[in-house]
LODRENBA-655157 format. One line per field, with one value per residue (C-alpha): residue number from 1; residue in three letters; x, y negated, z. Coordinates in Angstrom, 1 decimal. Layout:
REM LODRENBA-655157
seq	(NUM, ...) $
type	(ALA, ...) $
east	(X, ...) $
north	(Y, ...) $
up	(Z, ...) $
END
This chain:
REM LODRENBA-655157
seq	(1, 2, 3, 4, 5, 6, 7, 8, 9, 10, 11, 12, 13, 14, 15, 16, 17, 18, 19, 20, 21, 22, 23, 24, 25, 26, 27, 28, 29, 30, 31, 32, 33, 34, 35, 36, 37, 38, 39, 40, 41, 42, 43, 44, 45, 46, 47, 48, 49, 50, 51, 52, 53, 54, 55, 56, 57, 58, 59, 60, 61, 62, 63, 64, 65, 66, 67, 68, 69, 70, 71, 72, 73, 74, 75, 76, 77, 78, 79, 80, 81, 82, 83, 84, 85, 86, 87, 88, 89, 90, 91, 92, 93, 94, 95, 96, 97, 98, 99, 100, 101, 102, 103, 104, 105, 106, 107, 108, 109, 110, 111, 112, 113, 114, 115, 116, 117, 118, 119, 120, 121, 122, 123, 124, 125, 126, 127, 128, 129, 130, 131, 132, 133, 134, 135, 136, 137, 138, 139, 140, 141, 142, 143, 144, 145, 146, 147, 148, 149, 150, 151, 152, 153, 154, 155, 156, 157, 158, 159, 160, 161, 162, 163, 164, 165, 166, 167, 168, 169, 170, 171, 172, 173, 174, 175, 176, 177, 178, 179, 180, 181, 182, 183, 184, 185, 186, 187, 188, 189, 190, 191, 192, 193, 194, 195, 196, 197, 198, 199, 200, 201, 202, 203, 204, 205, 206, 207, 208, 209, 210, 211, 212, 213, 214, 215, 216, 217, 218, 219, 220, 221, 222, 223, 224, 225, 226, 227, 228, 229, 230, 231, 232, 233, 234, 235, 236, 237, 238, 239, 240, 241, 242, 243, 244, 245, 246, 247, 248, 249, 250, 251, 252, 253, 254, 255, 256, 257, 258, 259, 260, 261, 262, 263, 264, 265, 266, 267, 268, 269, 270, 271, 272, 273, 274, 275, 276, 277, 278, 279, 280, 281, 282, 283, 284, 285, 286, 287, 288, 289, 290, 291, 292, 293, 294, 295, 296, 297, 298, 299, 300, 301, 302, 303, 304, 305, 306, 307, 308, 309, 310, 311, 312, 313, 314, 315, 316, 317, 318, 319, 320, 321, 322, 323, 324, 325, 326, 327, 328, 329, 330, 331, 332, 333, 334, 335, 336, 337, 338, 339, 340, 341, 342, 343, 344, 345, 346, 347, 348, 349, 350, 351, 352, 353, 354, 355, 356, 357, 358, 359, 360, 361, 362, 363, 364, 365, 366, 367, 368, 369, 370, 371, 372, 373, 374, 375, 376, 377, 378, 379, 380, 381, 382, 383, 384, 385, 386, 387, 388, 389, 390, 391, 392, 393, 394, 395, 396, 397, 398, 399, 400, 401, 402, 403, 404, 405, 406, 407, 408, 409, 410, 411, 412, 413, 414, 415, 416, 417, 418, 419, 420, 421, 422, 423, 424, 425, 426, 427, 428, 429, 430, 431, 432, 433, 434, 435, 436, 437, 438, 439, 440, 441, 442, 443, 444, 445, 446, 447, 448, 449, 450, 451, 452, 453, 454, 455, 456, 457, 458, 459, 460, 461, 462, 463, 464, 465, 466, 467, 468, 469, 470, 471, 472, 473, 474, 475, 476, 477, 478, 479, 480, 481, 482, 483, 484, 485, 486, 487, 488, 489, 490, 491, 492, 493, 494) $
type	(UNK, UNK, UNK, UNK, UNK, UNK, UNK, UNK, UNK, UNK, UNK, UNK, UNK, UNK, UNK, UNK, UNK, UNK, UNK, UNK, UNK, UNK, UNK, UNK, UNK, UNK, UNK, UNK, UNK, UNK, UNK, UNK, UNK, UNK, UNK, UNK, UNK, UNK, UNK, UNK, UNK, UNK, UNK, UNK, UNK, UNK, UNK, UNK, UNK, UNK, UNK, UNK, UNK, UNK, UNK, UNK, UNK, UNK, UNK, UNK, UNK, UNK, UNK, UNK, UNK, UNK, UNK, UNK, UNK, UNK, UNK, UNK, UNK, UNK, UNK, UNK, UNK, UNK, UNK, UNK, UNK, UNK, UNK, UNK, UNK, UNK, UNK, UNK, UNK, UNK, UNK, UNK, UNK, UNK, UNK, UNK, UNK, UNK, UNK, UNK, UNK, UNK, UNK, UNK, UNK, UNK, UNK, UNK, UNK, UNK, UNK, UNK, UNK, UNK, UNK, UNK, UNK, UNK, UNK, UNK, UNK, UNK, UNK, UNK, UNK, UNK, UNK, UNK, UNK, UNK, UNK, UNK, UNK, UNK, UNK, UNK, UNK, UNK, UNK, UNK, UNK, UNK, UNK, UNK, UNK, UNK, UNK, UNK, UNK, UNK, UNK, UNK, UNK, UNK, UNK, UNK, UNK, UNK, UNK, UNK, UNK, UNK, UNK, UNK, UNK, UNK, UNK, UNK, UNK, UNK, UNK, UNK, UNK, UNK, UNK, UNK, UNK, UNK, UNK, UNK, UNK, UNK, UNK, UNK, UNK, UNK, UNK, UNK, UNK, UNK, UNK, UNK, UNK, UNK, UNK, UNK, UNK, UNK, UNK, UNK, UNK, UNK, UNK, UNK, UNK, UNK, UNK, UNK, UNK, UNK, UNK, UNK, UNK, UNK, UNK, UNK, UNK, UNK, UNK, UNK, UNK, UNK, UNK, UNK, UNK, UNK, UNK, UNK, UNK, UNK, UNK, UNK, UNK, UNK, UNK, UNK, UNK, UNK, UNK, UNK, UNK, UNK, UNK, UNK, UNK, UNK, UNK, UNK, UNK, UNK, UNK, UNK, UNK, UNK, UNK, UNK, UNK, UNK, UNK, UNK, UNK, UNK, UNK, UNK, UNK, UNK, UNK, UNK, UNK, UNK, UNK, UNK, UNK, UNK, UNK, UNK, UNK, UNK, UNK, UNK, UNK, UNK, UNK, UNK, UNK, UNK, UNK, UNK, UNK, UNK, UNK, UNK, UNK, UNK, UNK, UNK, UNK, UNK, UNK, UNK, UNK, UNK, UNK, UNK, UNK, UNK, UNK, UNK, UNK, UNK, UNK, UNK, UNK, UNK, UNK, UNK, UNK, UNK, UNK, UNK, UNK, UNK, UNK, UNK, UNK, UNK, UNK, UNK, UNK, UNK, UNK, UNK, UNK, UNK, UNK, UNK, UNK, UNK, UNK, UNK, UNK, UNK, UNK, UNK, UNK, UNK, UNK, UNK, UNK, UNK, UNK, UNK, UNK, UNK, UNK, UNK, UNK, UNK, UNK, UNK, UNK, UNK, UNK, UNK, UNK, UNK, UNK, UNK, UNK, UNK, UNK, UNK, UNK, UNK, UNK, UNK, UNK, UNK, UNK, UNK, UNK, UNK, UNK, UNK, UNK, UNK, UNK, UNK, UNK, UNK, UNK, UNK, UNK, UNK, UNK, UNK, UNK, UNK, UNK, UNK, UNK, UNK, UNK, UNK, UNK, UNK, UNK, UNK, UNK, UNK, UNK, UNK, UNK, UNK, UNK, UNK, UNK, UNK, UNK, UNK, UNK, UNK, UNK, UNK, UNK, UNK, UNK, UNK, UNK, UNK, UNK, UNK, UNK, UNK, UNK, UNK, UNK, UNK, UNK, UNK, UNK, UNK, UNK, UNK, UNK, UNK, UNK, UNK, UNK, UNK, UNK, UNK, UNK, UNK, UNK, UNK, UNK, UNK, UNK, UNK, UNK, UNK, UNK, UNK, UNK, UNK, UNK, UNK, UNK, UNK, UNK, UNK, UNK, UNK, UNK, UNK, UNK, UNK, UNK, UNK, UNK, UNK, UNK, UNK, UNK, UNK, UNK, UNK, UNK, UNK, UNK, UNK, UNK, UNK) $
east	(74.5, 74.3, 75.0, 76.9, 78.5, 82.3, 83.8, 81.5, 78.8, 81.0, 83.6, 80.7, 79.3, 83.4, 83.6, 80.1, 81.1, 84.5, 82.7, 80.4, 83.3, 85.2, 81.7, 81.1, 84.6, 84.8, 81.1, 82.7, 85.8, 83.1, 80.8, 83.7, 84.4, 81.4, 80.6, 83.4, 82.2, 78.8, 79.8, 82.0, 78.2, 76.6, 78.5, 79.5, 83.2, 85.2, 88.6, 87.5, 88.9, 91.0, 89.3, 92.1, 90.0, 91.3, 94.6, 95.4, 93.9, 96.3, 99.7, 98.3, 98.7, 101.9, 104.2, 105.3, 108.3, 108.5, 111.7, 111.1, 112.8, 114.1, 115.7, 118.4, 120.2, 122.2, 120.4, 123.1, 121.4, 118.6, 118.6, 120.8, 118.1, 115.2, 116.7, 116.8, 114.2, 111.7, 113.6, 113.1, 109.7, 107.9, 105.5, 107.1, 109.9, 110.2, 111.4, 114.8, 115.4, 117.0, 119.1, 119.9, 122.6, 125.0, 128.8, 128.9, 127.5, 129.7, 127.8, 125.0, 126.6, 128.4, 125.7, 123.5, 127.0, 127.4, 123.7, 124.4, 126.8, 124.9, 121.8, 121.4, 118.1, 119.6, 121.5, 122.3, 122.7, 125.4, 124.6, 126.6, 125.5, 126.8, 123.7, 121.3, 119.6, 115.8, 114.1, 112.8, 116.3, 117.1, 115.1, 114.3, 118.8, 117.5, 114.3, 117.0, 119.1, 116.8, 115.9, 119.6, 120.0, 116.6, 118.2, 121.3, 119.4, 116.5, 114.3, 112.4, 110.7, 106.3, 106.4, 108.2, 107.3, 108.3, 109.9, 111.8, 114.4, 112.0, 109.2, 108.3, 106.3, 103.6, 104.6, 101.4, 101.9, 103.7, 100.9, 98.3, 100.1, 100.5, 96.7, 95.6, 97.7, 96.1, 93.6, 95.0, 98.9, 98.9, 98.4, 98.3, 98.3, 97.7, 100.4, 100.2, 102.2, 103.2, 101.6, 102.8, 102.8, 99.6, 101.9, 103.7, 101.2, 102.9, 104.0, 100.5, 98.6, 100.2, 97.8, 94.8, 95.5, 96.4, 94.2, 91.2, 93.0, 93.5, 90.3, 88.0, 89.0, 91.3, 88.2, 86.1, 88.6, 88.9, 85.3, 84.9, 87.1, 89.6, 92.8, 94.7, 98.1, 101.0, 101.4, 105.6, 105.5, 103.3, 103.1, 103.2, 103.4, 103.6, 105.9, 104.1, 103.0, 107.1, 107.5, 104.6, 106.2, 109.7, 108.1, 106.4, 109.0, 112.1, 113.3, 112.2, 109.7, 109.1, 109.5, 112.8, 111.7, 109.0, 109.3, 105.8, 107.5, 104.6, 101.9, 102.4, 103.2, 99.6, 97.5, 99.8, 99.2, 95.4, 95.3, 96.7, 94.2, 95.6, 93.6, 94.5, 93.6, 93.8, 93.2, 92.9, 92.7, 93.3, 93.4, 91.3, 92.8, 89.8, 89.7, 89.0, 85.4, 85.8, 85.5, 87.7, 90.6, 92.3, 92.8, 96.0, 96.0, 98.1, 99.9, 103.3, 104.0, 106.5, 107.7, 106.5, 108.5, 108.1, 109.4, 107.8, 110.7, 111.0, 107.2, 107.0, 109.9, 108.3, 104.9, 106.4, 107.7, 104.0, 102.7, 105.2, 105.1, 101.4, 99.7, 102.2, 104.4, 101.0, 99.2, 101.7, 102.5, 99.0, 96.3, 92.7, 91.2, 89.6, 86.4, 84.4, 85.2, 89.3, 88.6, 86.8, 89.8, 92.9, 91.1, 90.6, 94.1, 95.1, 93.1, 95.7, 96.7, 93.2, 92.2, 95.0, 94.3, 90.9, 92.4, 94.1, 92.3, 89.4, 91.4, 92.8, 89.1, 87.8, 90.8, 90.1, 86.4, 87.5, 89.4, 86.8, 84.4, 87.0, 88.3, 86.0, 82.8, 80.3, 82.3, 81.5, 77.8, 76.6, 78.9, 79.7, 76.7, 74.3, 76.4, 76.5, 72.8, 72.7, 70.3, 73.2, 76.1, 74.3, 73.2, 76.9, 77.9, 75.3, 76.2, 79.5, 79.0, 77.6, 80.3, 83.1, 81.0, 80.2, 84.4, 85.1, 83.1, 84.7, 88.2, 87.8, 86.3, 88.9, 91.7, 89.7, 90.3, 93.9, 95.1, 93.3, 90.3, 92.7, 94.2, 91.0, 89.8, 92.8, 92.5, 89.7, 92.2, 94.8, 93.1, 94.2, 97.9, 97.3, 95.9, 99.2, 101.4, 99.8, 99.6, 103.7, 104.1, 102.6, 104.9, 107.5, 106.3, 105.6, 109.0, 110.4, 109.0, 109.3, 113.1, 113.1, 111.2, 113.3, 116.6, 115.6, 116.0, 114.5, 114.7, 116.6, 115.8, 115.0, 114.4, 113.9, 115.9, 114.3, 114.4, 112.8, 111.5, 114.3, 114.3, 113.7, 116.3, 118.2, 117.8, 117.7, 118.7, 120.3, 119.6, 116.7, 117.7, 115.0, 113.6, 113.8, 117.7, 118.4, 118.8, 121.3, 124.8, 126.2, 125.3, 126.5, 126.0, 128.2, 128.0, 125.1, 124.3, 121.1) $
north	(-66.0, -67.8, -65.7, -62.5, -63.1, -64.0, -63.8, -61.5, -62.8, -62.4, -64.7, -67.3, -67.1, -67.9, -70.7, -72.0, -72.3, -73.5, -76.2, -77.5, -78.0, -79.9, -82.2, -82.3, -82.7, -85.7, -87.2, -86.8, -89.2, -91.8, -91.7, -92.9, -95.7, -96.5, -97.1, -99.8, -101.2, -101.5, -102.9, -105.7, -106.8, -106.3, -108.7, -110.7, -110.2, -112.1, -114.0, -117.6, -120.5, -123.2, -126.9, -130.1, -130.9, -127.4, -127.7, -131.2, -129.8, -127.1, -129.6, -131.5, -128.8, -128.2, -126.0, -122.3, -121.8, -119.1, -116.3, -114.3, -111.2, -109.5, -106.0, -105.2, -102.4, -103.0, -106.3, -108.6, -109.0, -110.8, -111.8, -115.1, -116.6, -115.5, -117.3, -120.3, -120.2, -119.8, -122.1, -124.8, -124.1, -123.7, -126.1, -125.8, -126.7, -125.0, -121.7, -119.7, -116.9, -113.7, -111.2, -107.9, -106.7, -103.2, -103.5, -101.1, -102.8, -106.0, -107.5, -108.1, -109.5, -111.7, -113.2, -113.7, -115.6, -117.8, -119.4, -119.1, -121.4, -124.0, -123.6, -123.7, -121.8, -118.4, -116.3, -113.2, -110.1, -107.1, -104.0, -101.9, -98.8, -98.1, -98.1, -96.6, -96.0, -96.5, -100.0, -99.5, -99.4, -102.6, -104.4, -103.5, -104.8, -108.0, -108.2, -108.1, -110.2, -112.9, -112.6, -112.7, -116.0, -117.4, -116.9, -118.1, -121.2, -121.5, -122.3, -119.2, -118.0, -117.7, -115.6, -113.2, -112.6, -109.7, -109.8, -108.1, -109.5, -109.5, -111.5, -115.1, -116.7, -119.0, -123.1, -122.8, -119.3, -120.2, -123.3, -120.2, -118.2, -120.8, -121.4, -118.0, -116.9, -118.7, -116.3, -113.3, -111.7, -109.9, -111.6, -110.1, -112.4, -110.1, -109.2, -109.2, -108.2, -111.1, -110.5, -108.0, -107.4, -105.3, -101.7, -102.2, -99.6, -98.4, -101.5, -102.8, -99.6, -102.2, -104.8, -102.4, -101.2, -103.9, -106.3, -104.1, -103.6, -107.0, -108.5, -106.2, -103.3, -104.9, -107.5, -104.7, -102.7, -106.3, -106.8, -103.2, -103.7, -100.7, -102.4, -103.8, -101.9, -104.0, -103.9, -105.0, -108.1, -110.9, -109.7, -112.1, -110.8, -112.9, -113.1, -111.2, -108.4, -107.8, -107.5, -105.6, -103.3, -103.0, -102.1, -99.6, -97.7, -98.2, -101.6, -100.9, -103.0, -100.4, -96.7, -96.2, -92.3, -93.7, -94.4, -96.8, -98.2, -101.7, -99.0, -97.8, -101.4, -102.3, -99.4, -99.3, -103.2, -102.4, -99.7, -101.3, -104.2, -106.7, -108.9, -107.4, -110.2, -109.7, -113.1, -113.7, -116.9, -119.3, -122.6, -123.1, -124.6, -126.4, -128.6, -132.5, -131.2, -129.3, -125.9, -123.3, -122.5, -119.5, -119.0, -119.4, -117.1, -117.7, -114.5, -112.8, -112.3, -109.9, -107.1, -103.3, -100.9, -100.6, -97.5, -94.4, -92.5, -95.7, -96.2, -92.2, -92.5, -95.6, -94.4, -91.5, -93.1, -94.7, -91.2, -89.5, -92.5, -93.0, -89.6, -87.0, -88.8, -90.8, -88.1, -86.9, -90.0, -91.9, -89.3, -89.4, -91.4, -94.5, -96.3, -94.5, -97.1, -96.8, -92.5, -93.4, -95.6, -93.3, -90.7, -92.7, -93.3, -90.1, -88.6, -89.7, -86.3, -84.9, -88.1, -87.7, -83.9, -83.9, -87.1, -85.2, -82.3, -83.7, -85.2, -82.0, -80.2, -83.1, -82.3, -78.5, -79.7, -81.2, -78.5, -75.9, -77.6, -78.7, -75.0, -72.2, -74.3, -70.7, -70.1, -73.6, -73.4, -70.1, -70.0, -73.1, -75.3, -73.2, -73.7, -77.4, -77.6, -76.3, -78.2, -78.9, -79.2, -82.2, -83.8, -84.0, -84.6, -87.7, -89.0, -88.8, -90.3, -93.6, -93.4, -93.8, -96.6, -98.2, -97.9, -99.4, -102.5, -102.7, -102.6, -104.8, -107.4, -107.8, -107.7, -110.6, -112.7, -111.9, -112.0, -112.9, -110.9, -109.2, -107.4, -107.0, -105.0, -102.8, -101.9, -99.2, -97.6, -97.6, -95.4, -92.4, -93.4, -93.9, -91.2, -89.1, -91.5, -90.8, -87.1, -86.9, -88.8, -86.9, -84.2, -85.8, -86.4, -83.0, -81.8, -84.5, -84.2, -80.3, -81.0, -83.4, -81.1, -78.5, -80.0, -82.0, -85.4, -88.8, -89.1, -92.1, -95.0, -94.6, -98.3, -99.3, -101.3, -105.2, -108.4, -111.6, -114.2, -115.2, -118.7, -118.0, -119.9, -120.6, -124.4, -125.6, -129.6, -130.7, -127.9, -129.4, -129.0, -128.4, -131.5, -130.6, -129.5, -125.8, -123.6, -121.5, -121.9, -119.8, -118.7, -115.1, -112.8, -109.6, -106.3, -106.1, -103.2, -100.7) $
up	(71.5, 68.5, 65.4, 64.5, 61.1, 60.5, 63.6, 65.8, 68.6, 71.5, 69.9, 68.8, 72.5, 73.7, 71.4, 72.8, 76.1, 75.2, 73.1, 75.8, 78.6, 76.2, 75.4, 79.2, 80.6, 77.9, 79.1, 82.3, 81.9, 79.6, 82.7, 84.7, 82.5, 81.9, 85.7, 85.3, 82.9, 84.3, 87.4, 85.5, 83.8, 86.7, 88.9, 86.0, 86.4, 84.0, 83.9, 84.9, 83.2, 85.0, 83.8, 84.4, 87.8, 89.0, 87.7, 89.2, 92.5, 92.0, 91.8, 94.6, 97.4, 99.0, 97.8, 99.9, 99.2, 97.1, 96.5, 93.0, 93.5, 90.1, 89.9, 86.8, 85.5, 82.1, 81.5, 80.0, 76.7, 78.4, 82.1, 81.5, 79.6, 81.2, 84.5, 82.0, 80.2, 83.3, 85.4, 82.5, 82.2, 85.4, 87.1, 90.5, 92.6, 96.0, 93.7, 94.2, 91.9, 93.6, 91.0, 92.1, 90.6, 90.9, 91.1, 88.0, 85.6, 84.9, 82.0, 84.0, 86.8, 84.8, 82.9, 86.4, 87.6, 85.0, 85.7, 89.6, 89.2, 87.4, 89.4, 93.4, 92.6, 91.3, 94.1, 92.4, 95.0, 94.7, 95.5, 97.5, 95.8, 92.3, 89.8, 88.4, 91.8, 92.0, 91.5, 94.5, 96.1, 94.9, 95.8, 99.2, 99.1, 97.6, 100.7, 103.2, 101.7, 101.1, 104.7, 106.0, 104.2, 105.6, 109.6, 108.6, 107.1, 108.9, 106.0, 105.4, 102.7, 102.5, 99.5, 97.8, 93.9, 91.9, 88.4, 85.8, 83.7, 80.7, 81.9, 80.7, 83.3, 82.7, 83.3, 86.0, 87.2, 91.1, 91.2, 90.9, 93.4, 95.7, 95.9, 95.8, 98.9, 101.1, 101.8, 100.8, 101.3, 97.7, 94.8, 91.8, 88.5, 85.0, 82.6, 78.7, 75.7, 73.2, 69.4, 67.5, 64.0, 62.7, 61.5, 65.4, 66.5, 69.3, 71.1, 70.1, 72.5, 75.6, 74.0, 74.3, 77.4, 79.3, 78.0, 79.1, 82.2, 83.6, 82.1, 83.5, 85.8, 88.0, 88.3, 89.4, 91.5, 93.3, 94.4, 95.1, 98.0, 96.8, 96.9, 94.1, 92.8, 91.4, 88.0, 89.4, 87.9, 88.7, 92.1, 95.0, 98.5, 102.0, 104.3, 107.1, 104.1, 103.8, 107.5, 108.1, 105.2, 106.8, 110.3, 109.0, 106.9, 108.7, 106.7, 103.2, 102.0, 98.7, 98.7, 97.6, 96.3, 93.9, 90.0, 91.1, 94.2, 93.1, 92.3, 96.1, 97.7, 97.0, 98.1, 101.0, 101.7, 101.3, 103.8, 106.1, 106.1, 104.3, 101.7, 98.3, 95.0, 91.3, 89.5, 86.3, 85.1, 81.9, 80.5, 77.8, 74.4, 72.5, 69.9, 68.7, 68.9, 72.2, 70.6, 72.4, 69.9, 72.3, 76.0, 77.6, 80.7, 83.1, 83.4, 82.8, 79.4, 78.2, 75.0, 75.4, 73.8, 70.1, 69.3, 70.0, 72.2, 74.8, 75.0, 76.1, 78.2, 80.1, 80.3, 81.4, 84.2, 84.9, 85.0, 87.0, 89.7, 90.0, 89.1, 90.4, 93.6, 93.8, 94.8, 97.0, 99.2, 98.8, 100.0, 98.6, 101.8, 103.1, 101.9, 98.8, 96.6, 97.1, 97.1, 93.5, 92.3, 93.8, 91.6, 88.6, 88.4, 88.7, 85.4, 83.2, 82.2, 81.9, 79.7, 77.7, 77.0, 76.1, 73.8, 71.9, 72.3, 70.5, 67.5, 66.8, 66.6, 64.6, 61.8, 62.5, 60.9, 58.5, 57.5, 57.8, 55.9, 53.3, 52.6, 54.4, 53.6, 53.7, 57.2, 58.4, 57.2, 58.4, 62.1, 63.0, 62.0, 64.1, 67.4, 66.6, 67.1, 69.8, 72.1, 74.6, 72.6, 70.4, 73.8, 74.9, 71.1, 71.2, 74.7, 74.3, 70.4, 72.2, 75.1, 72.2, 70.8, 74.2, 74.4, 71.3, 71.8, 75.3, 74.1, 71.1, 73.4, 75.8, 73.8, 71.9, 74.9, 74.9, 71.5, 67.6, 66.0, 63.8, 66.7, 69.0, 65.1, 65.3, 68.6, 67.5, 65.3, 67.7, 70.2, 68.7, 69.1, 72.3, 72.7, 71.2, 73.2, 77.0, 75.8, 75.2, 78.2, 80.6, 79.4, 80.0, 83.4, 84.3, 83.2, 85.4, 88.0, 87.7, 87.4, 90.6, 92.7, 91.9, 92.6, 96.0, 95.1, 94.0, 90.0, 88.7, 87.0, 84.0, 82.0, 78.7, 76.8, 77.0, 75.0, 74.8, 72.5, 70.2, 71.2, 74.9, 77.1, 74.4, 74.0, 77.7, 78.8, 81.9, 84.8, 87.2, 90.6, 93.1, 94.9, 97.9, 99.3, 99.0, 102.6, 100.2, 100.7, 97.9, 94.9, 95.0, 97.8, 98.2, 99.9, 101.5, 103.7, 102.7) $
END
């Protein structure tokens, strides 16, 4: 034991031990990322750019038609002009825009109307269910829908893509899609926040994250083999993927008792032995002199909560989905490398306690130090130097650093050098954020468990870019004639 002054041996010996599972619980999570990371440099995974050779190659081939399936609940404020906005914008004709919609919520179903009826491409789908159900419930109505039209037609569809009523797609997003599933039946294409302002600190932790996310470990979980999860939007899935689905759980295409019904959807697709992609490309923007001025990836852009009670209440959701029905539904099985990643995305709530958890004993330093300077002097610098606690303290020093540089890198690539700089100090709000959301899981899931049924859905209030599908021309039919009869299907039967 080290010392017997203030606080008694046996305490310093308790705090000791205490200490160094802290250190090596924390070198423990760093090693794990730090395995990701190495693979990444290793194989030289990086998002890839798309020159103008690729990108004419990529109008050239013929279009699968293509069904984007998008799930609302109270989303009058901004489904209308995402329809327009998106259907203004993208590179791609054989498209038809599905809108899922419950009989109880009029607004919505109004607003999805009003463009139904000034665009064959948009076929908005009641529900016969009164809302909120679960996402997941929704759209397996939409699936079946979509697929009652296509033998009524005879024109059926060769992908289905999901999306949510706040997403602005990219103009070349489908072409990318359309290329990729060729040799693969899931596609998944990244998703990033739009700027924020510098003091937005909580909506700006979806920049970190997700930036890191899907410029690097998606990459790696991709050529590792251990299946790609939907991130919900961005998600392309073939035809024979959705039957395959339906056949295997009794007509539902997503798990209609999930909060990550797109977290499950992939995994599941995996192990079952279909090809699995994540792709992240861009188009690089360069100057007179050919000097790359920003990359525009080709992904699905969209506005994280900003306030700190709907960012805890959506990563809530995350964590409750994935982490706790995760591990309930998706067992820990299959290759090593899909074992590794099923367990990496479960240590969200370990991560995010030993966050927090070291935060609060730094300030408990700096308090000690501050204001019982002859307590933090004679007791606690002596179990400091401890051999192993400064070999965890160090390791775990250069881990944070290694984590930094990481972080401010890939969010580089996604955004300015302002933001990729304030990513370092955002990590401890992240931190905070995950820690309060996993709370909120637990108590959830507690609650759902304990009353014997699925928890609801529970969304966030979304928006869009202010001039978003505001300021559309003359609607641009599709070129080739619609196999869609009307624009508003009713009723339809779970």
């Amino acid at each position: 034991m080290i010392g017997s002054g203030m606080i008694g041996s046996e305490m310093i010996g308790l705090v000791e031990s205490g200490l160094i599972l802290f250190l090596g619980l924390a070198a423990g999570l760093a090693l794990d990322d730090l395995f990701v990371d190495m693979v990444a440099l290793v194989k030289g995974l990086k998002p890839k750019e798309v020159d103008q050779t690729e990108l004419k190659r990529l109008r050239r081939l013929p279009q699968k038609s293509i069904a984007v399936v998008v799930a609302n609940w109270h989303e009058e404020d901004v489904i209308e002009r995402m329809l327009r906005g998106n259907l203004s914008r993208l590179e791609y004709a054989r498209v038809w825009f599905f809108v899922g919609v419950y009989p109880n919520d009029p607004g919505t179903l109004e607003a999805a109307r009003r463009v139904s009826r000034q665009d064959a491409r948009v076929v908005v789908v009641e529900n016969p269910l009164p809302g909120p159900t679960t996402k997941g419930q929704m759209l397996n109505v939409i699936f079946r829908r979509a697929f009652e039209i296509e033998e009524r037609q005879g024109h059926p569809f060769d992908l289905f893509m999901m999306h949510d009523s706040e997403d602005v797609l990219h103009p070349q997003s489908l072409l990318l899609v359309n290329s990729e599933a060729d040799a693969a039946d899931f596609v998944q294409i990244p998703v990033f926040s739009f700027p924020r302002r510098k003091t937005q600190f909580v909506a700006s932790t979806y920049i970190d994250e997700f930036s890191e996310l899907h410029t690097k470990d998606l990459l790696v979980r991709d050529a590792l083999n251990a299946g790609v999860p939907s991130a919900g939007v961005g998600t392309a899935i073939s035809r024979k993927l959705v039957l395959a689905m339906m056949a295997r759980q009794e007509g539902q295409v997503l798990v209609e008792g999930s909060l990550t019904e797109d977290y499950i959807l992939g995994l599941t697709a995996s192990e079952m032995g279909f090809k699995t992609r994540f792709v992240s490309r861009f188009i690089a923007v360069r100057d007179k002199e050919g000097r790359l001025r920003r990359r525009d990836f080709i992904a699905t852009r969209e506005y994280f909560p900003s306030e700190w009670d709907r960012a805890v209440r959506q990563k809530g959701r995350w964590v409750h989905g994935i982490v706790l029905q995760g591990g309930r539904m998706l067992p820990v099985s299959g290759s090593l490398a899909r074992r590794y990643f099923l367990m990496r995305d479960r240590k969200g709530p370990i991560a995010a306690s030993v966050g927090v958890l070291g935060i609060l004993l730094l300030a408990l330093n700096l308090v000690a130090r501050e204001f019982f300077n002859g307590f933090y002097q004679s007791e606690l610098v002596p179990l400091y130097l401890s051999p192993i606690v400064l070999g965890l303290f160090g390791f775990n020093l250069f881990a944070g650093a290694v984590r930094a540089v990481q972080r401010i890198r890939a969010v580089r690539l996604t955004q300015d050098w302002s933001a990729a700089l304030l990513s370092v100090v955002r990590i401890p709000v992240g931190n905070f954020l995950n820690f309060f959301a996993v709370a909120r899981a637990i108590r959830q899931d507690r609650a759902a468990l304990k009353k014997g049924e699925a928890p609801k859905w529970t969304k966030t209030t979304h928006e869009l870019p202010a001039d978003f599908g505001v300021e559309v021309g003359d609607v641009v039919q599709p070129s080739i004639s619609s196999p869609l009869e009307t624009q508003t299907e009713k009723q339809v039967q779970p």
